[in-house]
TIVEXPA-508454 format. One record per residue (C-alpha): x, y, z. Coordinates in steps of 0.5 Angstrom, whole numbers, padded with zeros to 4 digits. Example, Ala and Ser with C-alpha at 12.3 -4.5 7.8 and 13.67 -1.06 7.14 Angstrom:
% residues 2
(r (0025,-0009,0016))
(r (0027,-0002,0014))
END
This chain:
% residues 234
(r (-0071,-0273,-0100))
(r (-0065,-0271,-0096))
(r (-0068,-0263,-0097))
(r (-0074,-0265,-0095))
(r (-0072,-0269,-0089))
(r (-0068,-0264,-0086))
(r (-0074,-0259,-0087))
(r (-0079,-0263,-0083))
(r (-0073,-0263,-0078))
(r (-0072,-0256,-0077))
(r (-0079,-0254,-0077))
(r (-0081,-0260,-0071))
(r (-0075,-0257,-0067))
(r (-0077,-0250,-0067))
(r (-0085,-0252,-0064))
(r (-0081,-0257,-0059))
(r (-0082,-0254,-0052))
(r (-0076,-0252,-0051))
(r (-0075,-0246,-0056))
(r (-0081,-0244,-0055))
(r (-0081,-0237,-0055))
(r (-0080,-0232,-0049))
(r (-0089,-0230,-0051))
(r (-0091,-0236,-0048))
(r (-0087,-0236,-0041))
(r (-0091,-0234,-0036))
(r (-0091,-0226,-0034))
(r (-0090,-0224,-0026))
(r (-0093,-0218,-0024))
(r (-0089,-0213,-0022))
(r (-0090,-0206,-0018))
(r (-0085,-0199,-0020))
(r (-0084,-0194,-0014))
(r (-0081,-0188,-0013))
(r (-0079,-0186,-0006))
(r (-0074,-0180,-0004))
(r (-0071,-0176,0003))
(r (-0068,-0170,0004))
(r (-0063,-0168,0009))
(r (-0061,-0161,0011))
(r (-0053,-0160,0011))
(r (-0049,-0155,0014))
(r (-0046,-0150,0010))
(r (-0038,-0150,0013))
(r (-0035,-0148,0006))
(r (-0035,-0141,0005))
(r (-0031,-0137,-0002))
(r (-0031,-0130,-0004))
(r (-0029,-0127,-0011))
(r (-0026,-0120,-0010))
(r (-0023,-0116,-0015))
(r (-0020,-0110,-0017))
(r (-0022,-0106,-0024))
(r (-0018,-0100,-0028))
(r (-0019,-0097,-0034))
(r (-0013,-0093,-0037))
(r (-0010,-0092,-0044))
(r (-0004,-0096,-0044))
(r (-0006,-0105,-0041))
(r (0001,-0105,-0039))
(r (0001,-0100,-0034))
(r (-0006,-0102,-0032))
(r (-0003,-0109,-0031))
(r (0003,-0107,-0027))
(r (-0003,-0102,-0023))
(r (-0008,-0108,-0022))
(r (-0002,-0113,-0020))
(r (0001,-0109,-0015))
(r (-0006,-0108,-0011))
(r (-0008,-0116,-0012))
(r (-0001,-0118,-0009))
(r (-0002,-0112,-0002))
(r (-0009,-0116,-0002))
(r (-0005,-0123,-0002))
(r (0000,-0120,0004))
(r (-0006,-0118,0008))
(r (-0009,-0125,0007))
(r (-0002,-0128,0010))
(r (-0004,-0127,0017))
(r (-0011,-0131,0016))
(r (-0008,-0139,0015))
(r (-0014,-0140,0016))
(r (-0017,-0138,0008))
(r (-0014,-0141,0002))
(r (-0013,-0135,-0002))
(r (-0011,-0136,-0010))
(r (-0010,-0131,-0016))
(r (-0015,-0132,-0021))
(r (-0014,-0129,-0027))
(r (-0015,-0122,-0031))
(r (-0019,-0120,-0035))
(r (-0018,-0115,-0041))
(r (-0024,-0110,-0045))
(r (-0023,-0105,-0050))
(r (-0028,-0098,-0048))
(r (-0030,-0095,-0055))
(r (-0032,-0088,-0056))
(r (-0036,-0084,-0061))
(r (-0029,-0083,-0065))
(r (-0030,-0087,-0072))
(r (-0025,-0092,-0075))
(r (-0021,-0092,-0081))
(r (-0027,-0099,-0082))
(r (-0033,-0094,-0079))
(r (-0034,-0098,-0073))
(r (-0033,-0094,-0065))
(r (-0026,-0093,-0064))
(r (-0022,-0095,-0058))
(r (-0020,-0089,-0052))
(r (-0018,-0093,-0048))
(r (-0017,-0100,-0044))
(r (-0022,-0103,-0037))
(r (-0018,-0108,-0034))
(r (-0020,-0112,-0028))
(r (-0016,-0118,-0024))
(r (-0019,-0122,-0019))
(r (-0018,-0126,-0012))
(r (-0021,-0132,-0010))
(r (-0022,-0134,-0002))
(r (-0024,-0140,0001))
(r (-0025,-0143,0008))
(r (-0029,-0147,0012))
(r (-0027,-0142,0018))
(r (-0033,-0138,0016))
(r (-0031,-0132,0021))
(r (-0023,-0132,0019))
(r (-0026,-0132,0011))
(r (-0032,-0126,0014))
(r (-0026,-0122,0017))
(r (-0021,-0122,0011))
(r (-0026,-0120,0006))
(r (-0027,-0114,0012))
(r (-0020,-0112,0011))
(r (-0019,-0113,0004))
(r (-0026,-0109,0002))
(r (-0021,-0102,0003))
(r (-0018,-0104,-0004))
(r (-0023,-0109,-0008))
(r (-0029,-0109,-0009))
(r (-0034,-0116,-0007))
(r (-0036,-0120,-0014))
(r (-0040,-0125,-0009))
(r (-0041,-0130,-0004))
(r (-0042,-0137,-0003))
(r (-0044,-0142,0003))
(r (-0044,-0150,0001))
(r (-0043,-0155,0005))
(r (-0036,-0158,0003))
(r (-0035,-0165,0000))
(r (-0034,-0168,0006))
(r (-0040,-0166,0009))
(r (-0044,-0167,0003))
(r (-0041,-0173,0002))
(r (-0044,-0175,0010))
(r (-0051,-0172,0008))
(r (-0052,-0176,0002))
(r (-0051,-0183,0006))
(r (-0055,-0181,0011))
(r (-0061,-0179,0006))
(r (-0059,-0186,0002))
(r (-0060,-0190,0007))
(r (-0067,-0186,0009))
(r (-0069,-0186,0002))
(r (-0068,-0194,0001))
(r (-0072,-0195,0008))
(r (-0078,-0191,0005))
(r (-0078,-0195,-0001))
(r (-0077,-0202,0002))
(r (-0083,-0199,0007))
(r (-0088,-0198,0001))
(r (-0085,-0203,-0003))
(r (-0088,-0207,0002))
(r (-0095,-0202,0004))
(r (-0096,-0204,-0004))
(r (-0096,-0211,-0004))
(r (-0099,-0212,0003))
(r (-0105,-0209,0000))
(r (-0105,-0213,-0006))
(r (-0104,-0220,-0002))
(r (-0097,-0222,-0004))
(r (-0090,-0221,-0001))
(r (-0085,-0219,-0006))
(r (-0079,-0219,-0008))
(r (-0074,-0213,-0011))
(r (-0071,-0214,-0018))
(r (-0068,-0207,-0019))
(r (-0066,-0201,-0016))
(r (-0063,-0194,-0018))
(r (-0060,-0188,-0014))
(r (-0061,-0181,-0016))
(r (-0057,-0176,-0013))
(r (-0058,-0169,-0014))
(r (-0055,-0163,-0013))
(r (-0059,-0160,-0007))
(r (-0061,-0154,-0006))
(r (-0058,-0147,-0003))
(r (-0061,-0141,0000))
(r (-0057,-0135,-0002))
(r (-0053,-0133,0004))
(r (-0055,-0127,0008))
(r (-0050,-0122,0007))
(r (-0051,-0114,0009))
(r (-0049,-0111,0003))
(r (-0049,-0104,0007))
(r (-0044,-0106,0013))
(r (-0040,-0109,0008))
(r (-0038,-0103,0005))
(r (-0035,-0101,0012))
(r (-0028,-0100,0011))
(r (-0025,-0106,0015))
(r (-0032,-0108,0017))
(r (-0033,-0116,0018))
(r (-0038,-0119,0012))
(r (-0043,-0121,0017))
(r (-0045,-0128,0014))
(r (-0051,-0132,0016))
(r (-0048,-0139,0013))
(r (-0055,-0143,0013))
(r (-0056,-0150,0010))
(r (-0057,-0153,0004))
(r (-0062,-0159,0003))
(r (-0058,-0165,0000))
(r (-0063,-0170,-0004))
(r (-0063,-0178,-0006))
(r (-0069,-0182,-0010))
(r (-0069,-0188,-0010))
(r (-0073,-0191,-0016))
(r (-0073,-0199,-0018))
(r (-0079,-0205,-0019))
(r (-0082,-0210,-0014))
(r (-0085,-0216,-0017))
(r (-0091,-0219,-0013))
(r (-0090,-0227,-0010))
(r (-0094,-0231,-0007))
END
């Protein structure tokens, strides 16, 4: 008699009002918008790869080659302040010949080995005119033109509050037109990484012994979207 009394119990309690399930609550309708902006961000950030490559027999004495040209170019670069300059490493590769090994494989003549100077400057004439002076002894891997964090930090704010303006504005375009107001229930920001033109670099000027690099900083296009649900009220 007990069981079956607590049986009944149990099940009255899980038909009862409230523990009805969530199916039976009513649903309210509900929107998902995209919006997104895009702002143009000045490219104030400038960095430039140089690099001085040697081959020889002996990786000792190609070091000690590579290094001295690597600390003449960093002596130069002291007269710009402006320009953040910094080693940034060495690399080192075997040249095979047409010789066979004792093992049957190409063996080595000789040693290639290349070391690197990093520059970087939001003065992009200081930058453009130190990469001029160091063109006599290393050659230019690349150059790079990015707006610096601060500035992107800046275009990503402006972008964000425009982006949210153009949700708001078709949250409210779409549920004008269906006849409700609404209210907005979720949001996420998407930040991405904007895109950037490659810098204008005369490549033959910059062969020019002592020749400034002439570069066209441009801009990069900093993009937020903003993506959430609505739901629609009365």
């Amino acid at each position: 008699m007990t069981r079956l009394l607590c049986a009944a119990l149990l099940a009255a309690c899980l038909t009862s009002p409230a523990f009805a399930g969530s199916d039976d609550a009513p649903s309210v309708p509900s929107l998902e918008l995209t919006a997104d902006a895009t702002v143009q961000a000045p490219n104030d950030l400038a960095s430039a790869s140089a690099y001085v490559e040697v081959s020889g027999d002996d990786p000792a004495k190609l070091a000690q080659e590579a290094n001295t040209v690597i600390d003449r170019a960093i002596e130069i670069a002291k007269a710009y302040p402006q320009v953040r300059t910094r080693s940034a490493g060495s690399q080192t590769w075997p040249i095979y010949g047409k010789s066979k090994s004792l093992f049957g494989s190409n063996g080595i003549d000789g040693w290639r080995l290349r070391s690197t100077l990093a520059l970087e400057s939001e003065d992009i004439p200081a930058l453009s005119a130190l990469v001029g002076k160091l063109q006599t002894t290393l050659a230019v891997a690349s150059i790079d033109l990015a707006p610096s964090p601060e500035t992107r930090r800046k275009a990503e704010d402006e972008a964000l509050v425009a982006a949210l303006k153009h949700f708001e504005a078709r949250a409210s375009l779409a549920t004008k037109t269906l006849g409700h107001k609404h209210r907005i229930v979720q949001v996420q920001i998407h930040t991405g990484g904007g895109y950037q033109p490659p810098p204008m670099v005369r490549a033959a000027a910059m062969r020019a012994e002592g020749a400034p690099a002439p570069i066209e900083a441009g801009q990069t296009s900093i993009s937020v979207q903003v993506s959430g649900r609505v739901e629609l009220i009365d």
